[in-house]
C-alpha positions in Angstrom: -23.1 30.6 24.3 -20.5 33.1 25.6 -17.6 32.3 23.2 -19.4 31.7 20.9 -22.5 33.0 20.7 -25.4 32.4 17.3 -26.2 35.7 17.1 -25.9 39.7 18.7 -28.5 39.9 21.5 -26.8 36.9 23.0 -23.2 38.5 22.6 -24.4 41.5 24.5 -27.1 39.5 26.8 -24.7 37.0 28.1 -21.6 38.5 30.4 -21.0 41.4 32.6 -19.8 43.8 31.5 -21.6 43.2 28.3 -19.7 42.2 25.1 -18.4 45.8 23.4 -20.1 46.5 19.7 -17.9 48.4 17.0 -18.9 49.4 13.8 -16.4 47.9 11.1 -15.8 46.7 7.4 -14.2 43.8 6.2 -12.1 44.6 3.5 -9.0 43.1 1.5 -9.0 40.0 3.9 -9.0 42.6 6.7 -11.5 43.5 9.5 -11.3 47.5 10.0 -12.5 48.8 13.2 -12.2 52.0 15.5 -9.5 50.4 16.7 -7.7 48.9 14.1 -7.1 46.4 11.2 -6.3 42.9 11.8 -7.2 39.9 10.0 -10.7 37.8 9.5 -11.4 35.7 12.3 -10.7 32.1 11.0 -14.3 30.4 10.1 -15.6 33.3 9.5 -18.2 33.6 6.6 -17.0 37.1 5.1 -18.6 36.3 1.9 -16.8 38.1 -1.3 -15.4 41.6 -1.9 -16.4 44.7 1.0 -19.2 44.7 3.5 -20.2 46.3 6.9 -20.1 44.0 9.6 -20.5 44.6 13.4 -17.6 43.4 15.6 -17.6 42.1 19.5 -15.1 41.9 21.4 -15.3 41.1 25.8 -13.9 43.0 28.2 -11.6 40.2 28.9 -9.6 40.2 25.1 -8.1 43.6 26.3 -5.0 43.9 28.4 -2.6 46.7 29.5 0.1 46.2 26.6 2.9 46.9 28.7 1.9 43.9 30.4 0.4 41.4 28.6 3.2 38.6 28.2 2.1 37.0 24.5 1.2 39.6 21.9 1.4 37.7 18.5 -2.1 37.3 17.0 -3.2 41.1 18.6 -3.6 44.5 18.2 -2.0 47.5 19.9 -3.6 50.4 20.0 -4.0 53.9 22.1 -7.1 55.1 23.7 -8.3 57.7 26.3 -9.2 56.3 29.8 -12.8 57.7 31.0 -13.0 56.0 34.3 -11.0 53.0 36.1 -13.3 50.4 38.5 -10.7 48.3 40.7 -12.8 45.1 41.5 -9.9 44.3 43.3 -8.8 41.0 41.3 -9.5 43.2 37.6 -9.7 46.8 36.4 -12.7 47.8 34.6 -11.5 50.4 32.1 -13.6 52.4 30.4 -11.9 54.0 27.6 -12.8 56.6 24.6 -13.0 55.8 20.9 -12.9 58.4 18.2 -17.1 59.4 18.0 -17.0 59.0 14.2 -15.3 56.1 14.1 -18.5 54.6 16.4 -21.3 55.9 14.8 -23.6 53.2 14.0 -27.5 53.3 12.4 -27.1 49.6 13.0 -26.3 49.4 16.3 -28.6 52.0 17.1 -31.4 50.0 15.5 -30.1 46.9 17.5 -30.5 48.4 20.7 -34.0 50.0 19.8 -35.5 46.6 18.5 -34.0 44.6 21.9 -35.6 46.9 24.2 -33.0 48.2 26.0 -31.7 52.2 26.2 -28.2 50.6 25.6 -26.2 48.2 23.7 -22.5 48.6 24.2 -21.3 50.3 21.5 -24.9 52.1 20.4 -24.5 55.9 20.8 -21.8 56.3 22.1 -17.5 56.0 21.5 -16.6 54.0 24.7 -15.7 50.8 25.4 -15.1 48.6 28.4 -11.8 46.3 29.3 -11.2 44.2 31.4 -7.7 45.2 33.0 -4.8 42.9 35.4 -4.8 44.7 38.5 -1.0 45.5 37.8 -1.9 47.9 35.0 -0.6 51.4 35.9 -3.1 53.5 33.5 -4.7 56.6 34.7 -7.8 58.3 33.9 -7.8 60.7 31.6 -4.7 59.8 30.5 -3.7 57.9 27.1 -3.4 54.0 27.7 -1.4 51.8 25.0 -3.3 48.4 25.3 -3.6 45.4 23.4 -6.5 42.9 22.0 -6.4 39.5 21.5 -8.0 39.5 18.0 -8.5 35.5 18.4 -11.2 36.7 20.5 -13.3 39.3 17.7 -16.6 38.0 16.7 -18.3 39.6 13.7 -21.8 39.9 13.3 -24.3 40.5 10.2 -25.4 44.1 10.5 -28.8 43.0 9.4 -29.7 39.9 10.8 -27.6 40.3 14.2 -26.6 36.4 12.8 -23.0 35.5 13.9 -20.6 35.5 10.9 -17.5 34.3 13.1 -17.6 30.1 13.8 -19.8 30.0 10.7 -18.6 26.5 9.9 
């Protein structure tokens, strides 16, 4: 269920902090999101030519990218850090997306017909990572961090239904 979970609600039901929502397109063989492009998840059931797809990714994919040893199969990208939580064993990062890159009707409508006032990602241009305690970024300050991209999980825009693992 949390790896790989059927469907949305139980991506963002299942884990704390919640799974992190993006808006994205799968184009070309590639998955664009707020973050950047990388390829389709293998077993993933992208079906032919473009399409709007929602993508997940767990706090735990992200790492500090001037620490995170193995970084073939990921993504580096730059984001501003909003607030840090030091768990003591982890570092809850919560970091700033460009707003227009996040804005989502469908993960608005996600979080309306669950219930709940939010769904990471709904509303809003943050999301949350899960940072080694050795990480040296600062809030407010620009971080250079890196995503496992074995780890995205896309998700149907209409039906919430998991694309990713479709196999």
């Amino acid at each position: 269920l949390y790896d790989h979970p059927k469907n949305i609600f139980v991506a963002g039901f299942i884990g704390s902090p919640s799974m992190n929502f993006m808006p994205a397109t799968i184009e070309g063989g590639k998955v664009k999101t707020p973050i950047g492009e990388t390829d389709i998840p293998e077993g993933t059931d992208a079906g032919d030519g473009s399409r709007e797809v929602i993508a997940g990714l767990r706090p735990e994919a992200f790492e500090d990218a001037e620490i995170a040893e193995d970084q073939d199969g990921g993504l580096r990208f730059s984001a501003e850090v909003d607030l840090i939580e030091s768990m003591g064993s982890e570092l809850y990062v919560y970091l700033s997306l460009d707003s227009a890159k996040m804005d989502s009707e469908h993960l608005k409508e996600l979080a309306e017909d669950a219930g709940v006032e939010e769904v990471p990602g709904a509303d809003q241009a943050q999301v949350v990572a899960r940072l080694s305690p050795e990480s040296k970024v600062k809030r407010g300050e620009k971080a250079e961090l890196w995503v496992d991209t074995s780890k995205l999980r896309l998700f149907d825009p209409e039906s919430g239904d998991s694309l990713t693992d479709a196999g």
